[in-house]
Backbone as CSV, one residue per row, in Angstrom:
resi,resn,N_x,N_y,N_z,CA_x,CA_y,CA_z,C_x,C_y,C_z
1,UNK,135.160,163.507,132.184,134.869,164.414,131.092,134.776,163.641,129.783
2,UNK,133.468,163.868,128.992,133.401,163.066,127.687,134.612,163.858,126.717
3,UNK,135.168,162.918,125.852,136.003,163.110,125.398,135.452,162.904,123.507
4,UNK,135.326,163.817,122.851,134.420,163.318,120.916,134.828,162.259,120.881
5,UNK,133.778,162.412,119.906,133.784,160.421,119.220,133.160,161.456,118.049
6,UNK,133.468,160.323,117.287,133.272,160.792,115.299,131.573,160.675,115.154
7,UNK,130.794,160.032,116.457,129.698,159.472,116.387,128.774,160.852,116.864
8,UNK,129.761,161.686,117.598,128.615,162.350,118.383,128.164,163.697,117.308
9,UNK,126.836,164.217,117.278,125.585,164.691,116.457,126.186,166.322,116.534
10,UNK,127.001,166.584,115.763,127.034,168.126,115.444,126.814,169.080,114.561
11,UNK,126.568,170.487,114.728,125.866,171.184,113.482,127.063,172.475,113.363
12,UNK,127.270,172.657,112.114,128.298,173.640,112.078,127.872,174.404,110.868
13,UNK,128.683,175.224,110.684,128.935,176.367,109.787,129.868,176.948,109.353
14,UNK,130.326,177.059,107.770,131.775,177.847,107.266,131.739,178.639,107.228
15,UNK,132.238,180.037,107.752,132.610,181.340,107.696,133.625,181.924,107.341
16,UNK,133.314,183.235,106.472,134.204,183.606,105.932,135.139,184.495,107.354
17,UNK,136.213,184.601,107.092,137.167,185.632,107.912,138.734,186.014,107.235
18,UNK,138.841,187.325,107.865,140.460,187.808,107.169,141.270,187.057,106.866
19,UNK,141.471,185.980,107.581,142.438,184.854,107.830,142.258,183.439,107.191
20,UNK,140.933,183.759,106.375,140.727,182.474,105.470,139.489,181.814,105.976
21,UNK,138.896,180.875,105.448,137.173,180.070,105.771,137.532,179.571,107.179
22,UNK,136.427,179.287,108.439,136.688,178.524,109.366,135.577,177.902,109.674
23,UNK,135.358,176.923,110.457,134.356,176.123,110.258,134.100,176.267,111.912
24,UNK,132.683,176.337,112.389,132.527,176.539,113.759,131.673,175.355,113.696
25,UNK,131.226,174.884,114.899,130.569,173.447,115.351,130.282,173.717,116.606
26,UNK,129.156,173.208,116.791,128.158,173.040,118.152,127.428,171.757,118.426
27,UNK,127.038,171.594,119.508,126.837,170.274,120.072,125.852,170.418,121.579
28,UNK,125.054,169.328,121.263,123.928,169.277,122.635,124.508,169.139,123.870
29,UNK,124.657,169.755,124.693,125.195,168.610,126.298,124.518,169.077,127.410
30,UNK,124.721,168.657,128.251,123.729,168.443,129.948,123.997,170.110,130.058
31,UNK,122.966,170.974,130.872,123.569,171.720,131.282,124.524,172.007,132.390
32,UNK,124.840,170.829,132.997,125.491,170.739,133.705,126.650,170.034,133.654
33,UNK,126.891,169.732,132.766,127.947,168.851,131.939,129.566,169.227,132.411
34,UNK,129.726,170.662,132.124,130.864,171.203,132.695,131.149,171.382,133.937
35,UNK,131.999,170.407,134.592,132.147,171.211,135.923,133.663,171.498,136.945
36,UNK,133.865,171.563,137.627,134.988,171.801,138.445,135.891,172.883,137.536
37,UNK,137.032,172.487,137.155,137.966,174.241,137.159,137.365,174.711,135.398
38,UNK,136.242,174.119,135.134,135.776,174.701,133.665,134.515,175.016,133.944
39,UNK,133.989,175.224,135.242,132.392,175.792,135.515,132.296,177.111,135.096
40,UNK,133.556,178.093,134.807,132.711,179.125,134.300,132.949,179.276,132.857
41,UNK,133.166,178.045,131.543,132.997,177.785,130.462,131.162,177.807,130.726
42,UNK,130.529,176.183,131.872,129.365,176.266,131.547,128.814,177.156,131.806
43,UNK,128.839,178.219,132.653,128.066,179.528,133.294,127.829,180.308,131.928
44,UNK,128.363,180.484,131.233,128.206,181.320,129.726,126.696,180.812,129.299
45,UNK,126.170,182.284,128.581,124.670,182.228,128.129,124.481,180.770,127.409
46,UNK,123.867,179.927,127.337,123.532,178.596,125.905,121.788,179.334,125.118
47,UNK,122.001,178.232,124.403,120.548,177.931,124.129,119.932,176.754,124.474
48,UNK,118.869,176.833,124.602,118.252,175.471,125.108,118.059,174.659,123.698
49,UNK,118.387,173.700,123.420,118.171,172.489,122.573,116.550,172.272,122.808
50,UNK,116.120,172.551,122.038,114.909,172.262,121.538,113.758,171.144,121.241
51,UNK,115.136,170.023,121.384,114.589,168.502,121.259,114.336,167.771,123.007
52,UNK,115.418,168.592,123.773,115.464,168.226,124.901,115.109,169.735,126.101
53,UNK,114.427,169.209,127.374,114.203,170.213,128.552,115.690,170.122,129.310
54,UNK,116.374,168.923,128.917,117.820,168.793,129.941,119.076,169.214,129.056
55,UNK,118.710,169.887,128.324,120.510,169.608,127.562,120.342,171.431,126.956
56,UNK,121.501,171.880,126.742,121.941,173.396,125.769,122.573,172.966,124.603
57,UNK,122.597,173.876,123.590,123.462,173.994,122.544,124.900,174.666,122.828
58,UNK,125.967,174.363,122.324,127.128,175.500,122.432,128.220,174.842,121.500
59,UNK,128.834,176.379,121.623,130.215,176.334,120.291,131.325,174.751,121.280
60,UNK,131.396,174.390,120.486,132.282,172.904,120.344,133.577,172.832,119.610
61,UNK,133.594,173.983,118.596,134.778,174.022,117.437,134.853,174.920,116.815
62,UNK,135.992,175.411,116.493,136.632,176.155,115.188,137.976,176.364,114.923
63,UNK,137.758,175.976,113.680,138.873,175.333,113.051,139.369,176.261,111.797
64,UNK,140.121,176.256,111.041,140.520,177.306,109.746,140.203,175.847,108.904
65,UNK,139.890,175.779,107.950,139.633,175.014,106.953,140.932,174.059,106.399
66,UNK,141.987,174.856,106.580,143.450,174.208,106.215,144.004,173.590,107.459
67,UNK,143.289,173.677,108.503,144.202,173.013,110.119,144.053,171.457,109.867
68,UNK,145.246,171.040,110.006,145.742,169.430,110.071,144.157,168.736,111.427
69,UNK,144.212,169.222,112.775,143.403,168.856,112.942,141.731,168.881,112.891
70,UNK,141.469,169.539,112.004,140.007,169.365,111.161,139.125,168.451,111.145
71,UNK,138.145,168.162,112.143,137.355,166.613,111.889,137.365,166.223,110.709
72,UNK,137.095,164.653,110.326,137.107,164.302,109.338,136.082,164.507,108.699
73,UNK,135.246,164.745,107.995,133.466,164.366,107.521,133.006,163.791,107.822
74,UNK,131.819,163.567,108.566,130.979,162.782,109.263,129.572,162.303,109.063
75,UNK,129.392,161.294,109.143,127.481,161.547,108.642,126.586,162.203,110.081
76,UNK,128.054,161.970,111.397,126.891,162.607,112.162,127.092,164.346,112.474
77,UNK,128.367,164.881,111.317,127.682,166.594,111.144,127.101,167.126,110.553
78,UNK,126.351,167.679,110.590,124.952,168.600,109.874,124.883,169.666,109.795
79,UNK,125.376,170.401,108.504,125.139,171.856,108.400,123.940,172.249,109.151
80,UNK,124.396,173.287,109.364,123.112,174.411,109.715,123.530,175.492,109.747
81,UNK,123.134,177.020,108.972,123.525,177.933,108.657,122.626,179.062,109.733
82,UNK,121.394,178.661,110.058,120.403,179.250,111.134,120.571,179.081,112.556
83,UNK,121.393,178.004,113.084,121.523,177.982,114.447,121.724,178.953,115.552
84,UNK,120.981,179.496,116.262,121.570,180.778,116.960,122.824,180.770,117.535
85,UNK,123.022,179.737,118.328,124.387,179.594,118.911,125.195,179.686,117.841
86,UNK,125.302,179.252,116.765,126.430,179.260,115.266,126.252,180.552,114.633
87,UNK,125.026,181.253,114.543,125.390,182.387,114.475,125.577,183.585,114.964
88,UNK,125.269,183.576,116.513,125.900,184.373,116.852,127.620,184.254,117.427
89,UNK,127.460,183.166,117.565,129.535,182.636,117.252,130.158,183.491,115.288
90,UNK,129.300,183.176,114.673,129.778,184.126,113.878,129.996,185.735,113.492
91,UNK,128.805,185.983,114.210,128.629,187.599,114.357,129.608,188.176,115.007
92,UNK,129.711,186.974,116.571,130.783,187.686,117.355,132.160,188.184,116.679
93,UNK,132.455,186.322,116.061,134.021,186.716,115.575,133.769,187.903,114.359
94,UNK,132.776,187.804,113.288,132.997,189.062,112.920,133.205,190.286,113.623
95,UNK,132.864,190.965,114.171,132.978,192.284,115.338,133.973,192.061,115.931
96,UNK,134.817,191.037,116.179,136.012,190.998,117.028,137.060,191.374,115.822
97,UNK,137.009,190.417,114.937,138.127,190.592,113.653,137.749,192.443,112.961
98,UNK,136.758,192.991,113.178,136.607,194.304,112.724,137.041,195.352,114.190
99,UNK,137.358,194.777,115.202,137.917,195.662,115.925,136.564,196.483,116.765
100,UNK,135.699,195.719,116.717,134.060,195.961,117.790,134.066,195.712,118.702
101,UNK,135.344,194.131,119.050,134.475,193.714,120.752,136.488,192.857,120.964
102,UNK,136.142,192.548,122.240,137.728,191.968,122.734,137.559,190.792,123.451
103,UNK,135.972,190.646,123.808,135.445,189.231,124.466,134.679,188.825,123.805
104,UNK,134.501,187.519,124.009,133.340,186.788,123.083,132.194,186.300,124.535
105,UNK,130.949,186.419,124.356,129.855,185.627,125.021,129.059,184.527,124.829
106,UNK,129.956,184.009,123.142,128.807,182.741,122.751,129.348,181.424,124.036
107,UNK,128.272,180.726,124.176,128.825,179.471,124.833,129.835,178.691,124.573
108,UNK,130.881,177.948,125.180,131.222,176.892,125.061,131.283,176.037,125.971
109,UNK,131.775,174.866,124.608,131.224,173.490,125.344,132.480,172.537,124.638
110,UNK,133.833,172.917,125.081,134.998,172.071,124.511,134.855,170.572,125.324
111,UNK,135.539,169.871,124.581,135.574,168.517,124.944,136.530,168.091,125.440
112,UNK,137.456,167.388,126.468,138.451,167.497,126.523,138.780,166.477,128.246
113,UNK,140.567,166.486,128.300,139.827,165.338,129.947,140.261,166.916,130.919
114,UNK,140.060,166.534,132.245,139.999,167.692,133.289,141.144,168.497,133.188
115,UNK,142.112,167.923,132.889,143.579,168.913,132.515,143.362,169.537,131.494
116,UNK,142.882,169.151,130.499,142.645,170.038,129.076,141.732,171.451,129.353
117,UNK,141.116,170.663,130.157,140.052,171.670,130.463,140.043,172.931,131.486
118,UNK,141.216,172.518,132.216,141.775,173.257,133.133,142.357,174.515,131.966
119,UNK,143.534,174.090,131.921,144.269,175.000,130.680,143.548,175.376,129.788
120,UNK,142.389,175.175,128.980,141.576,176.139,128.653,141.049,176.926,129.303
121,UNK,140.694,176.855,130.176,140.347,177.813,131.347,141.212,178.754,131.366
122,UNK,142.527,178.474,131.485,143.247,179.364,131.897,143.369,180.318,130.404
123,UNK,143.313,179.869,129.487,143.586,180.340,128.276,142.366,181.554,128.118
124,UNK,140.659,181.656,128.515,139.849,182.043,128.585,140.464,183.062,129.709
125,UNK,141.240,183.287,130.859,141.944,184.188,131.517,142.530,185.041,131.376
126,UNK,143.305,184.853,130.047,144.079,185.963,129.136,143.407,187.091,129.052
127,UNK,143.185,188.004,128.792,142.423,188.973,128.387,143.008,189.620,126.847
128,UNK,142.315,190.192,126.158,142.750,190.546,124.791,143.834,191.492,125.009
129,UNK,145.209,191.411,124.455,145.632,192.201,124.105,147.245,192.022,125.190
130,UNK,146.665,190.452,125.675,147.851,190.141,127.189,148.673,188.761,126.548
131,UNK,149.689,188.207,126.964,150.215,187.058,126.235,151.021,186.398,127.950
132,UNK,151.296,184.984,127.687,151.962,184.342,128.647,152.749,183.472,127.905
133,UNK,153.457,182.771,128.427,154.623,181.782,128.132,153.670,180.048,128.879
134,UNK,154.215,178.973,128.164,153.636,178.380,128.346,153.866,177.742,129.766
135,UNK,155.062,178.223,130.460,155.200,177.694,131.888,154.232,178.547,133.036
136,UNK,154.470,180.015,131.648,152.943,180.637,133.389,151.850,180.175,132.943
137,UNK,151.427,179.289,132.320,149.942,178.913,131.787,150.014,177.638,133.014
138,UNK,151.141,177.072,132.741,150.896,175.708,133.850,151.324,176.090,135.372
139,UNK,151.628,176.996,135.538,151.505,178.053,136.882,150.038,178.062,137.244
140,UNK,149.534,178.882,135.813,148.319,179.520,136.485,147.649,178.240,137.212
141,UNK,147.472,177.166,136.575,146.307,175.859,136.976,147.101,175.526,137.862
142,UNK,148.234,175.825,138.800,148.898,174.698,140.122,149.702,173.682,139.753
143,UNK,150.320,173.937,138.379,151.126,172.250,137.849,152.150,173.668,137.029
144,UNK,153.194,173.706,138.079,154.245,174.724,137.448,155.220,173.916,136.338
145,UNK,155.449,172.423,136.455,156.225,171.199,136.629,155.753,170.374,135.072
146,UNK,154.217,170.865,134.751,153.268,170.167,133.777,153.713,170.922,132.002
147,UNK,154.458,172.093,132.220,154.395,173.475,130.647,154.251,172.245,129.658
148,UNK,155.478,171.137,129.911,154.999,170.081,128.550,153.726,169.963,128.516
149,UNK,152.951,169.162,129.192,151.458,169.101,129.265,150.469,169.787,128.511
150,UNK,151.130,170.951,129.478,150.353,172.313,129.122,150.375,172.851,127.274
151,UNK,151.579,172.424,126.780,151.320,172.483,126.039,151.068,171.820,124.633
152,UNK,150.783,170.567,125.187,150.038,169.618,124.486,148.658,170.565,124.616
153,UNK,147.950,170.179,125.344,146.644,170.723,125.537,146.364,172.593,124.979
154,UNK,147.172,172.806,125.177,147.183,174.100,124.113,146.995,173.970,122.679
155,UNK,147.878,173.079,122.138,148.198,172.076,121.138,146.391,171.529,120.549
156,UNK,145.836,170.849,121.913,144.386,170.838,121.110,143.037,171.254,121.522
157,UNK,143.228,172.632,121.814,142.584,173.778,121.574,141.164,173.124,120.823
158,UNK,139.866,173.354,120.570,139.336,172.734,119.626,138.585,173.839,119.093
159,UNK,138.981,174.941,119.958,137.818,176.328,119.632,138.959,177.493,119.152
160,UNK,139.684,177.400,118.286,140.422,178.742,118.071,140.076,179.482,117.853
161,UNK,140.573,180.801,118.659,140.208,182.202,118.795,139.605,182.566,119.989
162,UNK,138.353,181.907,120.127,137.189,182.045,121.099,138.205,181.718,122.456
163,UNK,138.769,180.474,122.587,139.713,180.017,123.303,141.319,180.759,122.444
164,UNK,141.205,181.356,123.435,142.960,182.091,122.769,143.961,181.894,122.988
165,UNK,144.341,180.694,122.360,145.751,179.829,122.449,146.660,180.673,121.820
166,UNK,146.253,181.580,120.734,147.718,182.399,120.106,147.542,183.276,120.993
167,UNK,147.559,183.336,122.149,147.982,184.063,123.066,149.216,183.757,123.898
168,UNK,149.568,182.564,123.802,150.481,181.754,124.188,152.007,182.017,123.218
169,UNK,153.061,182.289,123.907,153.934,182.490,123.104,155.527,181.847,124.074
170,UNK,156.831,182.029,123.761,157.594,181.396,123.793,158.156,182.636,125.282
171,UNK,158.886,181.961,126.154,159.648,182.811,127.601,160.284,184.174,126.773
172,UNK,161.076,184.014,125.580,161.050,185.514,125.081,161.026,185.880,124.228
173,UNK,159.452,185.529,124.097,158.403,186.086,123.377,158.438,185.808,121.929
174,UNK,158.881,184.611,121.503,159.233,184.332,120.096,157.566,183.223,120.165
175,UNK,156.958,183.140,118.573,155.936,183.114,118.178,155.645,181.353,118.568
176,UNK,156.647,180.590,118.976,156.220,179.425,118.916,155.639,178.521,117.611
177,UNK,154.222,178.183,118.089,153.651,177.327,117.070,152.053,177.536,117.053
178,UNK,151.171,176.824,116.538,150.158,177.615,116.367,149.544,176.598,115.587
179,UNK,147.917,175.996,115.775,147.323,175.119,114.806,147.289,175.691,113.449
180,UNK,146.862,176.894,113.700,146.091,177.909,112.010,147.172,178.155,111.374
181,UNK,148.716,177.935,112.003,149.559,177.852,111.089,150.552,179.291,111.790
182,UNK,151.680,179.807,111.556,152.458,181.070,112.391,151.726,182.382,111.659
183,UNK,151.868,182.366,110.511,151.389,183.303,109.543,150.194,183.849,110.076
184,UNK,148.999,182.850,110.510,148.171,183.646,111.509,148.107,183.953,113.133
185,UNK,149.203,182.996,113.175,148.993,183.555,114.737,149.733,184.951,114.922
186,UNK,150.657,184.981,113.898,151.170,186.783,113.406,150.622,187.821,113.582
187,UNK,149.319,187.295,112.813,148.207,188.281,112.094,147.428,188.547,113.626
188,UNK,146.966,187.601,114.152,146.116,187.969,115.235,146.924,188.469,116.513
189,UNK,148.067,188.092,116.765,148.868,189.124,117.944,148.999,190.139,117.404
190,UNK,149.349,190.159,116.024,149.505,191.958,115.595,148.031,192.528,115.677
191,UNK,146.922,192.057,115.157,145.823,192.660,115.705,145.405,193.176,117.062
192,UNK,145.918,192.573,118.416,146.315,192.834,119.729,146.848,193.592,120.333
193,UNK,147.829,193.942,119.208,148.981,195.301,119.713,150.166,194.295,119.379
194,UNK,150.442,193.261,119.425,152.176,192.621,119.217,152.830,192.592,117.848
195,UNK,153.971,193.038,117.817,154.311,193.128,116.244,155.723,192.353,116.198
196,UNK,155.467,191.477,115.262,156.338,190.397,114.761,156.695,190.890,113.413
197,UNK,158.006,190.734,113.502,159.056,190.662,112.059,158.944,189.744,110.797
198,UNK,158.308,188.775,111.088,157.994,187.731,110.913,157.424,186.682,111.289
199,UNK,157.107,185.694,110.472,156.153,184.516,111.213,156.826,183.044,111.660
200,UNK,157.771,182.882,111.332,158.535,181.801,111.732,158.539,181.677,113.427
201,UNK,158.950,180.044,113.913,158.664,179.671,114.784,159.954,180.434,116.161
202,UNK,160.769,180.943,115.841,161.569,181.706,116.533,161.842,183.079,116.775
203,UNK,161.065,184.163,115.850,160.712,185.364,115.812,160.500,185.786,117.257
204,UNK,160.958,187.089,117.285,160.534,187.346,118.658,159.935,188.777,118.521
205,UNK,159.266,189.085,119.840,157.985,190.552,119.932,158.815,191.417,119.300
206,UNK,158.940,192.490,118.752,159.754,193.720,118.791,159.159,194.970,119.642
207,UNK,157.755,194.804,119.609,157.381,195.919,120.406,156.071,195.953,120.863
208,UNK,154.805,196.558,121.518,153.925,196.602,122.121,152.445,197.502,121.401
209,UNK,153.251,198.446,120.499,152.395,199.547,120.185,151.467,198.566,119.193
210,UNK,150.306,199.225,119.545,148.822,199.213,119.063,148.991,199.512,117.531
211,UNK,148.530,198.543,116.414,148.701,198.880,114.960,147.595,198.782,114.271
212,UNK,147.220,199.107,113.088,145.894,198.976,112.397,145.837,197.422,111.834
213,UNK,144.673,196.719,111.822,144.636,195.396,111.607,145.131,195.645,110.145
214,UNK,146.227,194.201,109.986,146.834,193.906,108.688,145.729,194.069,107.343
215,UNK,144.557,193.356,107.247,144.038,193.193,106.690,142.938,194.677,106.118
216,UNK,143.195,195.586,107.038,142.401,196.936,106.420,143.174,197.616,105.513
C-alpha cells in the first residue's frame, strides 16, 4: 500500500462547517489501487481523471484547519474549488452537518499500510448514530490483542468525518481523544444522539436520547 509523500499531486478545497474551516484533498490513483480488506473503500462511485483512461479521482483528506496533523504546504497541492469529487465531498458534508443524510457516497482513497487500512474499514462499519471502544474495533479486523495498534491508526485517520473515528470512544464510554480536538468530537456524537457533560478526555455518555444539533 502506497503510503503520501509531500511529492504526490493533490487538489483540495477549504470549507466552511459548524465546527470551523476544513480542508478536503483528493488525489489520482489506479482504479484498482485499493485492495484486500479496503476493496469496498475502492468500490465507491470515483471520477475518472481526465488526464488518464487508468486512474480515478477521490477524497484523500480532511482535516479542520487547526489539526496538528495538517499537511504542510506543498508546491505539489493545488487548489481547486470546481473539482467534482471536492465538491461533492462538500455538498455531502454539508447535508450531513444539516441533518439531510447519515452516509456519505463521495469516494475514497486514504493512504495508509494494510492495517491502517483495515481499521478504517472497520471505522466505515459504524453506522451513524453507533459507537465502539477501541478493543471492539481491533476485534472487528481479527487482531483482538492489536486495540494499541488500533488505535494508533485511528489516531491517523486522514479523512475525518467521512471516515468516523469520533465514533470511537473509551470501554465506558468516556470521550477519549480526537484529532479535531474533544470539543468537537463532543459536538459531533451529540449530533448522533450521545450527550456529553463535557469535553474533556474522561467524560463519560450520560445518555442516548436524540438532541437538536448544538449549532442550530
Amino acid at each position: 500500500m502506497k503510503i503520501p509523500s509531500a511529492t504526490d499531486h493533490v487538489i483540495y478545497l477549504d470549507t466552511e462547517t459548524p465546527l470551523g474551516l476544513m480542508r478536503l484533498a483528493a488525489r489520482a490513483c489506479a482504479a484498482n489501487e485499493v485492495s484486500g480488506p479496503t476493496r469496498q473503500l475502492a468500490n465507491r462511485p470515483t471520477a475518472r481523471d481526465p488526464d488518464s483512461d487508468d486512474t480515478v479521482v477521490a477524497l484523500s483528506g480532511a482535516w479542520f484547519l487547526d489539526q496538528s496533523d495538517l499537511p504542510a504546504p506543498s508546491d505539489a497541492w493545488q487548489q481547486d474549488t470546481q473539482h467534482p469529487i471536492l465538491r461533492q465531498a462538500q455538498t455531502e458534508l454539508t447535508e450531513w452537518f444539516a441533518g439531510q443524510r447519515r452516509e456519505f457516497d463521495v469516494a475514497l482513497a486514504p493512504q495508509g499500510t494494510l492495517f491502517q487500512q483495515a481499521v478504517w474499514q472497520a471505522l466505515l462499519d459504524l453506522s451513524f448514530g453507533t459507537t465502539c471502544s477501541y478493543s471492539d474495533l481491533a476485534s472487528a479486523i481479527g487482531k483482538p490483542k492489536s486495540f494499541r495498534a488500533a488505535a494508533q491508526a485511528i489516531g491517523r485517520n486522514p479523512i475525518s468525518i467521512f471516515i468516523p473515528c469520533h465514533r470511537v470512544v473509551g470501554r465506558d464510554s468516556s470521550l477519549t481523544g480526537f484529532g479535531g480536538g474533544l470539543p468537537r468530537k463532543q459536538a459531533l456524537l451529540q449530533h448522533e444522539g450521545h450527550r456529553y457533560p463535557g469535553h474533556h478526555a474522561r467524560v463519560r455518555r450520560i445518555d442516548n436520547s436524540q438532541l437538536a444539533l448544538p449549532w442550530q
